[in-house]
C-alpha beads as a LAMMPS data file, in Angstrom:
LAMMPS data file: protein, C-alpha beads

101 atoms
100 bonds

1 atom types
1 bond types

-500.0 500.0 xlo xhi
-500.0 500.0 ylo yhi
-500.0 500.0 zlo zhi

Masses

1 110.0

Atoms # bond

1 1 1 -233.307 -267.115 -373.168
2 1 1 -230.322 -266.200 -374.887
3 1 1 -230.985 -266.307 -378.829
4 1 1 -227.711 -266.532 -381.463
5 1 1 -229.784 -264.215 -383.595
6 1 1 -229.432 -261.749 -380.518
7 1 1 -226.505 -258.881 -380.722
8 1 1 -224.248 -258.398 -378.052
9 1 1 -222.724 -254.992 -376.601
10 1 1 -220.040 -253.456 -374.281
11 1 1 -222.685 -251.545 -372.123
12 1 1 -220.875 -248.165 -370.921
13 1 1 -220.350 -248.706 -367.501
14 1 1 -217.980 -251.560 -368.659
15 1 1 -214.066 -251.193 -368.929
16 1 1 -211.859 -253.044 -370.833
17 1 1 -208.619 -253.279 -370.989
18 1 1 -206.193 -255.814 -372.896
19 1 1 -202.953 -257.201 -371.540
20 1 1 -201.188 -259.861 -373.899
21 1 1 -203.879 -261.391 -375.894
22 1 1 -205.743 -261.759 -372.749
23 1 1 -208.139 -259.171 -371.044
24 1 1 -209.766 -257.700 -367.915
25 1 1 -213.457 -256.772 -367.656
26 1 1 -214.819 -254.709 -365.066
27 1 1 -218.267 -253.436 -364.112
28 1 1 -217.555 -249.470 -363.254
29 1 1 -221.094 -250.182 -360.991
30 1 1 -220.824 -253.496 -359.091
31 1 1 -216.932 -253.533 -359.121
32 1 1 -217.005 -257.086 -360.092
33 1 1 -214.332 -258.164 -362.958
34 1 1 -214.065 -260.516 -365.180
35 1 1 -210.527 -262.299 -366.470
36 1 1 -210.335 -263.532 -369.781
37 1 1 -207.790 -265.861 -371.513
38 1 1 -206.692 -265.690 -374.927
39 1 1 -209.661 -267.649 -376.634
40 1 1 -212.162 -265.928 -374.235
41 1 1 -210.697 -262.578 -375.474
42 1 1 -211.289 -263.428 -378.931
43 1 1 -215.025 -264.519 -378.021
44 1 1 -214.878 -261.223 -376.521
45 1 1 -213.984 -259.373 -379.165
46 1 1 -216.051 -261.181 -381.957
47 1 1 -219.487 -261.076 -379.542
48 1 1 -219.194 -257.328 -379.408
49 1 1 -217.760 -256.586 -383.116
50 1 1 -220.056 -259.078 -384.296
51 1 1 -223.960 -258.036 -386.339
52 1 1 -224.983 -261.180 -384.227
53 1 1 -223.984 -263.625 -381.720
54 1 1 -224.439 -266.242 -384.521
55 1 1 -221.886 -264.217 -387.029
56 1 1 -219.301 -264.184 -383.652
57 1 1 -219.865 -268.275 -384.053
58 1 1 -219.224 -268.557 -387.460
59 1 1 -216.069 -266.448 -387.352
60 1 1 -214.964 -268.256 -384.361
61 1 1 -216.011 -272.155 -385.962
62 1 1 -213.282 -270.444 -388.764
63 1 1 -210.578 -269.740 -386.685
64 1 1 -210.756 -272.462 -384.428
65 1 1 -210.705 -276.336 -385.020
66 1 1 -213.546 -277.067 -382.975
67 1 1 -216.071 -279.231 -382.315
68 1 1 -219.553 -276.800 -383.627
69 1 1 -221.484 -277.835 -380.806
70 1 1 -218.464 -277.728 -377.929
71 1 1 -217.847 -274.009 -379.680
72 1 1 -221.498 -273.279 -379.594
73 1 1 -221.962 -274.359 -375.804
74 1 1 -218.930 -272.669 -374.732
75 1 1 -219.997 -269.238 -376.527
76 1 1 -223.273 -269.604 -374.856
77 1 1 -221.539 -270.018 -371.536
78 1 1 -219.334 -267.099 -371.580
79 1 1 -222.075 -264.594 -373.386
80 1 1 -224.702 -265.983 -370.162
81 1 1 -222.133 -265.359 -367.523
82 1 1 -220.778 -262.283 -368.937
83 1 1 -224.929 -261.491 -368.683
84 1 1 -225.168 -262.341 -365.454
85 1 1 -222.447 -259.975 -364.178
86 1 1 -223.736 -256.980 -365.961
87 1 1 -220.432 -257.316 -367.950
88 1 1 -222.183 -257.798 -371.427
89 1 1 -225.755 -256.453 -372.636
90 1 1 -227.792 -258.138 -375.458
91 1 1 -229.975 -256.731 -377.615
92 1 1 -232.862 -258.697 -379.392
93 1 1 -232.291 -259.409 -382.867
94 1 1 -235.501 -257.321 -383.747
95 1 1 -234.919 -253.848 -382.263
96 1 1 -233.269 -251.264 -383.965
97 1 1 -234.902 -252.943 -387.503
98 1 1 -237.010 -251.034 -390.010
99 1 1 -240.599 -252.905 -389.720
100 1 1 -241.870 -254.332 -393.051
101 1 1 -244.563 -252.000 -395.080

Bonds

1 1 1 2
2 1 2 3
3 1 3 4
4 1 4 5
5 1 5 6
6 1 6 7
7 1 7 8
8 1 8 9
9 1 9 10
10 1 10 11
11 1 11 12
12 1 12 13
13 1 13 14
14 1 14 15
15 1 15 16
16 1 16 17
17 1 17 18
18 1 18 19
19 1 19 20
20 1 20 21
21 1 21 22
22 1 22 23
23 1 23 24
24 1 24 25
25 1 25 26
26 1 26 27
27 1 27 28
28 1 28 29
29 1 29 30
30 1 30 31
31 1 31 32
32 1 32 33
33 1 33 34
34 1 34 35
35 1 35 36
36 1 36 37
37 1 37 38
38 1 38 39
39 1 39 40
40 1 40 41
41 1 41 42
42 1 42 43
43 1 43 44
44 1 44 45
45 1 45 46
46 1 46 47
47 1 47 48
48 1 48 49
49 1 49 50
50 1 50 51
51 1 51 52
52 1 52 53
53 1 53 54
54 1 54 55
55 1 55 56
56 1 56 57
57 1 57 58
58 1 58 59
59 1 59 60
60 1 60 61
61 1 61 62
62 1 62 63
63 1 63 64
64 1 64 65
65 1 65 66
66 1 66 67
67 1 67 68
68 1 68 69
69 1 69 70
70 1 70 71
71 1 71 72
72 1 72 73
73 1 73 74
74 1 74 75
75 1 75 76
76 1 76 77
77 1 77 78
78 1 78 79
79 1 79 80
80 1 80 81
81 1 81 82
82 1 82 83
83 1 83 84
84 1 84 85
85 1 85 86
86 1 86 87
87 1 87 88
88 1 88 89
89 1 89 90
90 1 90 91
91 1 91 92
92 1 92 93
93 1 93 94
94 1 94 95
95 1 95 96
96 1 96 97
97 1 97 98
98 1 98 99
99 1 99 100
100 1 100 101
C-alpha cells in the first residue's frame, strides 16, 4: 500500500524526456511509455524532487486551486500507475534513516 510518507524515485532504467511542459516516460526494459500532460509533469517532477510523496502534495495543494482530497486521489493515481509500469520506484519512508540510540 502506497504510503504519502513513502519517497518516490526515477529508477535508472527510466528515460525522460520533456517536450513543452509536457513529458514522455519510458521503461528502457519493458518498452512501455508513459505520456504526461502539463499537470501530470509537474506531479512528475515534484514526486521525484520531493523528501516525500506527502511534501510533492503540499507543494502541489500550493500551486494548484484544488480540491485536497481530488489532489490527493489523483496523486495517488498517477504515483500507483506509474508503479505499476515500472515507470516510478518508491522507497519506504524508513530506509535510508539513522535508527534511534
Amino acid at each position: 500500500m502506497l504510503s504519502f510518507a513513502d519517497r518516490a524515485r526515477v529508477p535508472s532504467h527510466v528515460l525522460v524526456r520533456f517536450l513543452d511542459g509536457e513529458s514522455v516516460l519510458l521503461n528502457l526494459e519493458t518498452e512501455r511509455y508513459f505520456g504526461l500532460d502539463a499537470t501530470g509533469t509537474r506531479m512528475w517532477q515534484l514526486l521525484t524532487a520531493s523528501p516525500s510523496i506527502h511534501a510533492a502534495f503540499e507543494e502541489l495543494l500550493a500551486e494548484y486551486d484544488a480540491d485536497p482530497e481530488q489532489l490527493r486521489a489523483n496523486l495517488a493515481e498517477l504515483t500507483g500507475r506509474l508503479l505499476e509500469n515500472g515507470l516510478l520506484q518508491v522507497i519506504p519512508a524508513h530506509v535510508g534513516t539513522a535508527p534511534a540510540i
